[in-house]
HTML snippet that shows the backbone in 3Dmol.js (N, CA, C, O; Angstrom):
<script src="https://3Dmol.org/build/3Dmol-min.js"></script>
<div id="view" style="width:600px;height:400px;position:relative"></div>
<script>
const pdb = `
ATOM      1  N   UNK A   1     123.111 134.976  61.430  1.00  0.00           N
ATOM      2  CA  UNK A   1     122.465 133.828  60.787  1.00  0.00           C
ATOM      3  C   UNK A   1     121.737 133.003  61.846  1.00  0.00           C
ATOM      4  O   UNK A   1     122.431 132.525  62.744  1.00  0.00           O
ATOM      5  N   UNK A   2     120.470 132.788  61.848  1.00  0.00           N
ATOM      6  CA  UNK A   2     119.849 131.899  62.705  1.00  0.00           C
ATOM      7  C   UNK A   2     120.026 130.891  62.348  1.00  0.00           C
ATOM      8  O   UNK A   2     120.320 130.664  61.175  1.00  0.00           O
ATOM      9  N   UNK A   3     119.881 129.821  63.399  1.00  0.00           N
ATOM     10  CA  UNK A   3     120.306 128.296  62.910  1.00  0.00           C
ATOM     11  C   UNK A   3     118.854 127.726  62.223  1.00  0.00           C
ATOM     12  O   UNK A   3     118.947 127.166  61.130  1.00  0.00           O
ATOM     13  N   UNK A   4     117.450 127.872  62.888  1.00  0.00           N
ATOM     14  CA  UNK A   4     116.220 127.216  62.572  1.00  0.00           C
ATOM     15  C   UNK A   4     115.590 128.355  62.348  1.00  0.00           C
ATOM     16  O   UNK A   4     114.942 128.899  63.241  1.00  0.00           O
ATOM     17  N   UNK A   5     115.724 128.969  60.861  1.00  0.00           N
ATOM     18  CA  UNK A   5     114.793 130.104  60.141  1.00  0.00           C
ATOM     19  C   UNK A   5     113.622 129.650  59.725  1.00  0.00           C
ATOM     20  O   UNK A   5     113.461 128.434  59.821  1.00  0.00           O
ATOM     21  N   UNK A   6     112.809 130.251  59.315  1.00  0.00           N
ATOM     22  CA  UNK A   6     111.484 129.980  59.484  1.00  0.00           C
ATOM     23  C   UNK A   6     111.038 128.944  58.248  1.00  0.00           C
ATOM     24  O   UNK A   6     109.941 128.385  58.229  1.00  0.00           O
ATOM     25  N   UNK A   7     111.888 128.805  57.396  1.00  0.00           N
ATOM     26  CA  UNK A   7     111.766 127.721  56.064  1.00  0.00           C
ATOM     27  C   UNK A   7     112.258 126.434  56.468  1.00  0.00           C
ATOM     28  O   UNK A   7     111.791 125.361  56.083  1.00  0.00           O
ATOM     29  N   UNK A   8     113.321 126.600  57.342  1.00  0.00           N
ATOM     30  CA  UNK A   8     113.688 125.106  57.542  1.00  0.00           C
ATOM     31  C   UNK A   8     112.396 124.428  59.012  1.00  0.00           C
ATOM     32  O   UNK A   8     111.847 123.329  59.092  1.00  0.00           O
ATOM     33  N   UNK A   9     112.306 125.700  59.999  1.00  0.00           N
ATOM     34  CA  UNK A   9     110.828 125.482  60.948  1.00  0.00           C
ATOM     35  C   UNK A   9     109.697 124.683  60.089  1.00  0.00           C
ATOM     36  O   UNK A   9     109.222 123.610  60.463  1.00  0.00           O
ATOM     37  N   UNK A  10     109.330 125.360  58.874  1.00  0.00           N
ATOM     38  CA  UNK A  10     108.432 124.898  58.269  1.00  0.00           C
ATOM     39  C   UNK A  10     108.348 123.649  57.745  1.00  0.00           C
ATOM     40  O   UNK A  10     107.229 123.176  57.546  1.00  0.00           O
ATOM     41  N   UNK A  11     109.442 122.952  57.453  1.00  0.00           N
ATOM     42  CA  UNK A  11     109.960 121.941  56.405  1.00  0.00           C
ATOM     43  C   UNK A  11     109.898 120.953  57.277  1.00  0.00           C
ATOM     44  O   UNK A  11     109.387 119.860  57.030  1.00  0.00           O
ATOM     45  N   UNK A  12     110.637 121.418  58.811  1.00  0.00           N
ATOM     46  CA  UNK A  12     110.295 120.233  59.437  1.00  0.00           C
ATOM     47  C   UNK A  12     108.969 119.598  59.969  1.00  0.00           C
ATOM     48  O   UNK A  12     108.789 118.395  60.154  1.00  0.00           O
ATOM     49  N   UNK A  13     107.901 120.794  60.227  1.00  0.00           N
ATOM     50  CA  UNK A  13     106.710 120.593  60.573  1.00  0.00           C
ATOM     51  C   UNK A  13     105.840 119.892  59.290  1.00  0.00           C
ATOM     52  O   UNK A  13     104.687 119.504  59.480  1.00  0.00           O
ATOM     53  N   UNK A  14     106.392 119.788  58.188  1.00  0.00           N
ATOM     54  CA  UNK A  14     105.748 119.255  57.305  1.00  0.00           C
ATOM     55  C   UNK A  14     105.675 117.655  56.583  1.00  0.00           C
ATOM     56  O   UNK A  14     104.817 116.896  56.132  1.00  0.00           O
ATOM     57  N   UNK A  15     107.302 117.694  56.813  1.00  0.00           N
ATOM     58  CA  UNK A  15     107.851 116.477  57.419  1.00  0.00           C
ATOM     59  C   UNK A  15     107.855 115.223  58.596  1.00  0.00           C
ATOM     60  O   UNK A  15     108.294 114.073  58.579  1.00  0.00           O
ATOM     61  N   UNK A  16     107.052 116.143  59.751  1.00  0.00           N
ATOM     62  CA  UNK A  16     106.587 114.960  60.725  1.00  0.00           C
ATOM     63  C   UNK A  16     105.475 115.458  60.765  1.00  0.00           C
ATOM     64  O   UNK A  16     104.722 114.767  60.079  1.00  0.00           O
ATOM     65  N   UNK A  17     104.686 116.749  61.446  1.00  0.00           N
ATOM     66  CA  UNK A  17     103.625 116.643  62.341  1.00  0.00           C
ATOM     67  C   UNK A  17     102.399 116.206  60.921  1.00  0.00           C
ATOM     68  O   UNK A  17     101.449 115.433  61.044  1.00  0.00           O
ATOM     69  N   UNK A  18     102.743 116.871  59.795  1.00  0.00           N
ATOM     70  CA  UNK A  18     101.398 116.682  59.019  1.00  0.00           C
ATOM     71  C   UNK A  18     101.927 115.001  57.883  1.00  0.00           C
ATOM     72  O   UNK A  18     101.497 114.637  56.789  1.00  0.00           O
ATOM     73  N   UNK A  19     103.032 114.349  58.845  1.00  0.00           N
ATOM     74  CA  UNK A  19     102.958 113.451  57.672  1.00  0.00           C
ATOM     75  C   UNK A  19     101.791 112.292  58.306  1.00  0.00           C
ATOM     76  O   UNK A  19     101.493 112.262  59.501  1.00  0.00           O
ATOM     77  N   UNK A  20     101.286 111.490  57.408  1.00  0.00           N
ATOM     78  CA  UNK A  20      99.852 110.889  58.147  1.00  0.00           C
ATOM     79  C   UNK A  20     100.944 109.316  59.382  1.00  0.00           C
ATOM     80  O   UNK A  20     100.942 108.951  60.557  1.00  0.00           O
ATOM     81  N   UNK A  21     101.555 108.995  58.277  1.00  0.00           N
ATOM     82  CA  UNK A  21     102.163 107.961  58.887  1.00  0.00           C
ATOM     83  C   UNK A  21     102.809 108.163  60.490  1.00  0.00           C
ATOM     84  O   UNK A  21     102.614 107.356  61.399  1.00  0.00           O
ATOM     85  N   UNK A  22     103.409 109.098  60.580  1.00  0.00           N
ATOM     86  CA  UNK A  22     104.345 109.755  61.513  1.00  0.00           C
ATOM     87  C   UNK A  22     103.128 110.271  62.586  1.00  0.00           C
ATOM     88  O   UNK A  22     103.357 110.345  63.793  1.00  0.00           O
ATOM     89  N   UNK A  23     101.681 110.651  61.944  1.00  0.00           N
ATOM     90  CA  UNK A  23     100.855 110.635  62.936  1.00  0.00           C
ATOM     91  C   UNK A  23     100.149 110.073  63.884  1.00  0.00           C
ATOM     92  O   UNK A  23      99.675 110.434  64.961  1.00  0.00           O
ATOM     93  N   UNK A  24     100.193 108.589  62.916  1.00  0.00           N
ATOM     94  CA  UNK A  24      99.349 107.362  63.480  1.00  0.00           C
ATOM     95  C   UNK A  24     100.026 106.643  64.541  1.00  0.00           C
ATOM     96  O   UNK A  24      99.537 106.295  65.616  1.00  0.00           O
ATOM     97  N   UNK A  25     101.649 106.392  63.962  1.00  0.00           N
ATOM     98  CA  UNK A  25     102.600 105.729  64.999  1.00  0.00           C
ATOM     99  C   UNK A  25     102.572 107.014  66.352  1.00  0.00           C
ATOM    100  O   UNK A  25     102.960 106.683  67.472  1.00  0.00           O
ATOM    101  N   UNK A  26     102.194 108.114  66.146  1.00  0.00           N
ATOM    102  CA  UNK A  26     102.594 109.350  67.086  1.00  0.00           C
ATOM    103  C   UNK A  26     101.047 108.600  68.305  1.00  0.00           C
ATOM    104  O   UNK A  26     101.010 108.174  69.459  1.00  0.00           O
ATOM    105  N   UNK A  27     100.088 108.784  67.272  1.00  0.00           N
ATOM    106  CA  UNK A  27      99.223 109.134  68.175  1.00  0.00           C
ATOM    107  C   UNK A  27      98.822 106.886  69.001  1.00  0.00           C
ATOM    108  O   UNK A  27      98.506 106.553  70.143  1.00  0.00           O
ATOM    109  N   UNK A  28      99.014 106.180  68.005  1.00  0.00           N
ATOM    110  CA  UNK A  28      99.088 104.849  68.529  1.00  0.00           C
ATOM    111  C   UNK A  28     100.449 104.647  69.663  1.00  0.00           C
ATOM    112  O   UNK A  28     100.394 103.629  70.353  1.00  0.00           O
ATOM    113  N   UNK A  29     101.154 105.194  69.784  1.00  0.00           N
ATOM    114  CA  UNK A  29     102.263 105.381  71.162  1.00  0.00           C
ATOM    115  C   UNK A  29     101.605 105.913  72.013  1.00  0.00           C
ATOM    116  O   UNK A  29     101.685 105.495  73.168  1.00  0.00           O
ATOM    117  N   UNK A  30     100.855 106.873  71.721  1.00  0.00           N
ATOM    118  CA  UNK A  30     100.333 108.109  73.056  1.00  0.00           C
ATOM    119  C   UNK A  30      99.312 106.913  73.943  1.00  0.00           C
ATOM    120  O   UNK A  30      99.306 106.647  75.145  1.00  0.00           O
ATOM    121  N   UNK A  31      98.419 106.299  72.712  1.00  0.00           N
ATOM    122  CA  UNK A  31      97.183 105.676  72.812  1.00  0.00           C
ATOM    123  C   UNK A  31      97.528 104.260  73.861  1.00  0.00           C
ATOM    124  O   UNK A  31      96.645 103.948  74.659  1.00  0.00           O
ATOM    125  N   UNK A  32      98.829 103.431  73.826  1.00  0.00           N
ATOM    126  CA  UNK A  32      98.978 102.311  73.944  1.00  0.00           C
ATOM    127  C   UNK A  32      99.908 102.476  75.186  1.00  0.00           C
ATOM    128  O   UNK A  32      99.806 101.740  76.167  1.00  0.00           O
ATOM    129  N   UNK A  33     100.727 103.383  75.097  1.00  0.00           N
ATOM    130  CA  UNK A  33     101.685 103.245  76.444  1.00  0.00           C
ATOM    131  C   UNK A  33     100.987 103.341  77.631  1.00  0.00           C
ATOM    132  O   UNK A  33     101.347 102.719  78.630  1.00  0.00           O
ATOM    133  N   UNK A  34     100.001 104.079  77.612  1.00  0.00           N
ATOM    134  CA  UNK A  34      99.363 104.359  79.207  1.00  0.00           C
ATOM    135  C   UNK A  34      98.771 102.970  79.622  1.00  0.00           C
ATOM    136  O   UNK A  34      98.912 102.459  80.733  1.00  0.00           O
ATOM    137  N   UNK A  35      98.041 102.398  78.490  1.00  0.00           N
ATOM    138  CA  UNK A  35      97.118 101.388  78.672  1.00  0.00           C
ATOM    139  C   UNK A  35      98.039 100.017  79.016  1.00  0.00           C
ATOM    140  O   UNK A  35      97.792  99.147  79.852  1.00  0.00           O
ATOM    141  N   UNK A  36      99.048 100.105  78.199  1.00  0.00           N
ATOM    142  CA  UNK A  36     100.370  99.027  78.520  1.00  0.00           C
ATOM    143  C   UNK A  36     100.183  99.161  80.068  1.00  0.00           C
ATOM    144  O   UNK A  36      99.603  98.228  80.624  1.00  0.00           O
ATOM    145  N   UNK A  37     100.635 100.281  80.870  1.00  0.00           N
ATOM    146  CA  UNK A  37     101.265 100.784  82.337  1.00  0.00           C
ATOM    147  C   UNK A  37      99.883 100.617  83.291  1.00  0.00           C
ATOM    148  O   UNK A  37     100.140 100.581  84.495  1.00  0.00           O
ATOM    149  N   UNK A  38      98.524 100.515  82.953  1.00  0.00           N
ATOM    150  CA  UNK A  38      97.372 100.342  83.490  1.00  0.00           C
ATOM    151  C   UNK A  38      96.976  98.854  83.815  1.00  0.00           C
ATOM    152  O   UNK A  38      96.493  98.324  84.816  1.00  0.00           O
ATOM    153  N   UNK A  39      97.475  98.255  82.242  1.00  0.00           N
ATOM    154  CA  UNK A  39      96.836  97.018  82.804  1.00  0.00           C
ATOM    155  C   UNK A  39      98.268  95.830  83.505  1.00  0.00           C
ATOM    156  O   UNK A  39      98.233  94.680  83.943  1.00  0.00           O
ATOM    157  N   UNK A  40      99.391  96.830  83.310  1.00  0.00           N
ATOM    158  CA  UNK A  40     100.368  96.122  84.002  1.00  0.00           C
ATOM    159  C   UNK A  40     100.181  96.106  86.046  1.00  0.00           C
ATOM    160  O   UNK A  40     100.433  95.386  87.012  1.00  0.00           O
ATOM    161  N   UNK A  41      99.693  97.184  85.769  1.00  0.00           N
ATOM    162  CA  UNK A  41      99.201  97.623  87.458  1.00  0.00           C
ATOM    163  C   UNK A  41      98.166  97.133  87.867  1.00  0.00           C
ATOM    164  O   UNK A  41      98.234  96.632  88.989  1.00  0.00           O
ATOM    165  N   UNK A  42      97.188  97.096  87.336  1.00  0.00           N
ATOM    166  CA  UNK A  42      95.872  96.353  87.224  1.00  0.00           C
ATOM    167  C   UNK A  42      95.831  95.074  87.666  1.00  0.00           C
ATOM    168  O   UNK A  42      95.073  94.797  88.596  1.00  0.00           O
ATOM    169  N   UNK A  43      96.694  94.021  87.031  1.00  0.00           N
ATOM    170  CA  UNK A  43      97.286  92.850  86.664  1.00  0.00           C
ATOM    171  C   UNK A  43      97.482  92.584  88.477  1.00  0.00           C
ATOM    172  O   UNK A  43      96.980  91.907  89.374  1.00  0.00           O
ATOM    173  N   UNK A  44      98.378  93.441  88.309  1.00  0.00           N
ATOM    174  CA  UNK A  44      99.722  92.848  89.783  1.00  0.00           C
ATOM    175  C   UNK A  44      98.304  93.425  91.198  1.00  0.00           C
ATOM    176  O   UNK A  44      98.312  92.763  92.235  1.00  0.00           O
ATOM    177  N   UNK A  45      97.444  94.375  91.102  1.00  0.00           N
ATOM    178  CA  UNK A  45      96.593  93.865  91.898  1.00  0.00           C
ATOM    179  C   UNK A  45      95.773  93.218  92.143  1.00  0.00           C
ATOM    180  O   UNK A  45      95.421  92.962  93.294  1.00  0.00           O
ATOM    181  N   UNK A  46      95.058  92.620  90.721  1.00  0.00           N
ATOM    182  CA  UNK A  46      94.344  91.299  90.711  1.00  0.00           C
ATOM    183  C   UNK A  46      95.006  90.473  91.171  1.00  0.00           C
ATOM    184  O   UNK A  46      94.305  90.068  92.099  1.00  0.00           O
ATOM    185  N   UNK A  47      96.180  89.736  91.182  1.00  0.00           N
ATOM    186  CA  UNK A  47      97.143  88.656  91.699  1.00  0.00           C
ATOM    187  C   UNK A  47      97.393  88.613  93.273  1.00  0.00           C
ATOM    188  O   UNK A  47      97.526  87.716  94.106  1.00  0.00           O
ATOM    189  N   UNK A  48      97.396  90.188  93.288  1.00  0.00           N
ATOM    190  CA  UNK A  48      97.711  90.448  95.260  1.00  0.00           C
ATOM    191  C   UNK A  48      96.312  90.020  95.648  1.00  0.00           C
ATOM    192  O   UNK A  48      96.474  88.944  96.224  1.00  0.00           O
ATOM    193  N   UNK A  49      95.065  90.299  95.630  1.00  0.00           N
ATOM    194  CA  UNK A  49      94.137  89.973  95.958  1.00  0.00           C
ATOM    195  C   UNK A  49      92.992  88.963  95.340  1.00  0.00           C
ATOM    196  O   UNK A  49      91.761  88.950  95.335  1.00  0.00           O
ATOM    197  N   UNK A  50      94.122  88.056  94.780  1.00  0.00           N
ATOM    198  CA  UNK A  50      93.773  86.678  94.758  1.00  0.00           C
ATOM    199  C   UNK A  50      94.205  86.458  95.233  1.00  0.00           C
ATOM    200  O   UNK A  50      93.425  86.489  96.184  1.00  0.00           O
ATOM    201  N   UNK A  51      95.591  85.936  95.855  1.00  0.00           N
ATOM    202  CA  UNK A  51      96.612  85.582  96.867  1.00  0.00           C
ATOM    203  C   UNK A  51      95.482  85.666  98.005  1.00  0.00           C
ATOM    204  O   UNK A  51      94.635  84.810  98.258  1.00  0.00           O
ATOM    205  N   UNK A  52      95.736  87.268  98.812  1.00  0.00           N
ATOM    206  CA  UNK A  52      94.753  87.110  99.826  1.00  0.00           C
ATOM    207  C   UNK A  52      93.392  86.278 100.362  1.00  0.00           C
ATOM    208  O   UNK A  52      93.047  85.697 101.391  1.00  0.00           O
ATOM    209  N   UNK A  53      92.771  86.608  98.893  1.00  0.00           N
ATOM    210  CA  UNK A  53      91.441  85.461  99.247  1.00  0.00           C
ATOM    211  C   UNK A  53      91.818  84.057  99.322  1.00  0.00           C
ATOM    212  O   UNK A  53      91.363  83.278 100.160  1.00  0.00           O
ATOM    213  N   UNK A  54      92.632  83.770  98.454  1.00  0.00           N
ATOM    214  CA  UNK A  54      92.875  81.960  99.163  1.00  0.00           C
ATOM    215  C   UNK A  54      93.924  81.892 100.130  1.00  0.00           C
ATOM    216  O   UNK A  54      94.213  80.745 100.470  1.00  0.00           O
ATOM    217  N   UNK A  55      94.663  82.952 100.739  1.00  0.00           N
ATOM    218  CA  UNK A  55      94.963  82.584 101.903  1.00  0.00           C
ATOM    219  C   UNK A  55      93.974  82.712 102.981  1.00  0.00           C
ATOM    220  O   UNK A  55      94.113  82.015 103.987  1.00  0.00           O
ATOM    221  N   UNK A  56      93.069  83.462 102.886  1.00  0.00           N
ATOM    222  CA  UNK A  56      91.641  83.599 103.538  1.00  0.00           C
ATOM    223  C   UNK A  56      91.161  81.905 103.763  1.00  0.00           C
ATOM    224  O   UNK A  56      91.504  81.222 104.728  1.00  0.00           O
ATOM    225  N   UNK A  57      90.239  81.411 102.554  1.00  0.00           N
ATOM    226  CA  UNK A  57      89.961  80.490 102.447  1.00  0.00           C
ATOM    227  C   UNK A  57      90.847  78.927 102.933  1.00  0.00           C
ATOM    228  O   UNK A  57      90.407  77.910 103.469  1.00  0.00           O
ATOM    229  N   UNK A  58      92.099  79.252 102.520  1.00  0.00           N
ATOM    230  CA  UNK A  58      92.980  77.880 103.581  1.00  0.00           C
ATOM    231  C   UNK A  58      92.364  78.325 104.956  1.00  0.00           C
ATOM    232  O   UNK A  58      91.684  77.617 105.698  1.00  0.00           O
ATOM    233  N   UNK A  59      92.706  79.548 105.141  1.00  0.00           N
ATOM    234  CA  UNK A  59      92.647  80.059 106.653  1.00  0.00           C
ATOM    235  C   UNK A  59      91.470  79.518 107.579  1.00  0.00           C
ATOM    236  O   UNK A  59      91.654  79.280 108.773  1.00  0.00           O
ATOM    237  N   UNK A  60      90.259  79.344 106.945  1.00  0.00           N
ATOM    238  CA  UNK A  60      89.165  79.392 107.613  1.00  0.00           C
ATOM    239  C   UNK A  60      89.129  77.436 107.285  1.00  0.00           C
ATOM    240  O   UNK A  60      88.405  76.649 107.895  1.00  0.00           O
ATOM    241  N   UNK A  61      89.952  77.137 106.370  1.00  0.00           N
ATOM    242  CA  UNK A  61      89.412  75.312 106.149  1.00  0.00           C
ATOM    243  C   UNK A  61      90.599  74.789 107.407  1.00  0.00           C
ATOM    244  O   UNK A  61      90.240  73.974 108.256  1.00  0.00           O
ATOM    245  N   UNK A  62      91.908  75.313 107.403  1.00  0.00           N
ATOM    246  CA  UNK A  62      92.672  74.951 108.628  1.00  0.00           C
ATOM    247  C   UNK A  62      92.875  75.952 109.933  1.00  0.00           C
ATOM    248  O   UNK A  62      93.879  76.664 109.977  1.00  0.00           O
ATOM    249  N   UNK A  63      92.245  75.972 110.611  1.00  0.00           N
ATOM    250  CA  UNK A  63      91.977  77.254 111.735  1.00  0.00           C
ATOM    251  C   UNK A  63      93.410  76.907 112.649  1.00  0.00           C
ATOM    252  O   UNK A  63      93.878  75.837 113.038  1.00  0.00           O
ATOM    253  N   UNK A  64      93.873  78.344 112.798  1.00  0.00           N
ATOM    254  CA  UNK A  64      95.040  77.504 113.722  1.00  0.00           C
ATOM    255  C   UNK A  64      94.869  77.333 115.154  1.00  0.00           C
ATOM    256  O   UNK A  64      95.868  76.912 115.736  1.00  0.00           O
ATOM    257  N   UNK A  65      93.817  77.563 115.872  1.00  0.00           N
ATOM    258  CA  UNK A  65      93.659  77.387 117.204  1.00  0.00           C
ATOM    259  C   UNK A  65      91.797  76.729 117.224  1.00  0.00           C
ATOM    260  O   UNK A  65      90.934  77.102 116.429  1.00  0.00           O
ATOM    261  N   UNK A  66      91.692  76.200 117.806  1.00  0.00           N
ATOM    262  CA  UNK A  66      90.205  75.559 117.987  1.00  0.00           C
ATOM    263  C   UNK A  66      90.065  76.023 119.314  1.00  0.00           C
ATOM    264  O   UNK A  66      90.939  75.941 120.177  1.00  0.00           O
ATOM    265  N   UNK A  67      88.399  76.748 119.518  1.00  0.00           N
ATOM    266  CA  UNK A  67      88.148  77.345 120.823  1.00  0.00           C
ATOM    267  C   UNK A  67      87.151  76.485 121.463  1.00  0.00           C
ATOM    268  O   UNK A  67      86.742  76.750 122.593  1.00  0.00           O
TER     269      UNK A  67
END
`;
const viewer = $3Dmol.createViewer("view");
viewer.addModel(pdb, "pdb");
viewer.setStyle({}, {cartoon: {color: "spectrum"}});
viewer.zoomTo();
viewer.render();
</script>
């Protein structure tokens, strides 16, 4: 006796991959997680190199040695 014969294979593929709902949440996860993880990274280097430029900018308004 096989456990996943080819009727119950079928039943399940009919049940998720062709249900529309189960497609949209499928394919809106695929669509959104990367972009979540992009602009989370994105983010944290815009911030690092804002940091830098106004430590730049103090840098050059208070010089620490005068020549």
């Amino acid at each position: 006796m096989e456990i996943l014969n080819q009727e119950v294979t079928q039943e399940i593929i009919r049940l998720t991959w062709r249900n529309p709902v189960f497609m949209a949440v499928a394919i809106a996860l695929i669509w959104l997680i990367p972009q979540l993880l992009i602009r989370k990274i994105l983010s944290e280097n815009y911030k690092k190199k804002k940091l830098e430029k106004q430590k730049d900018k103090i840098g050059k308004l208070y010089p620490k040695a005068l020549k």
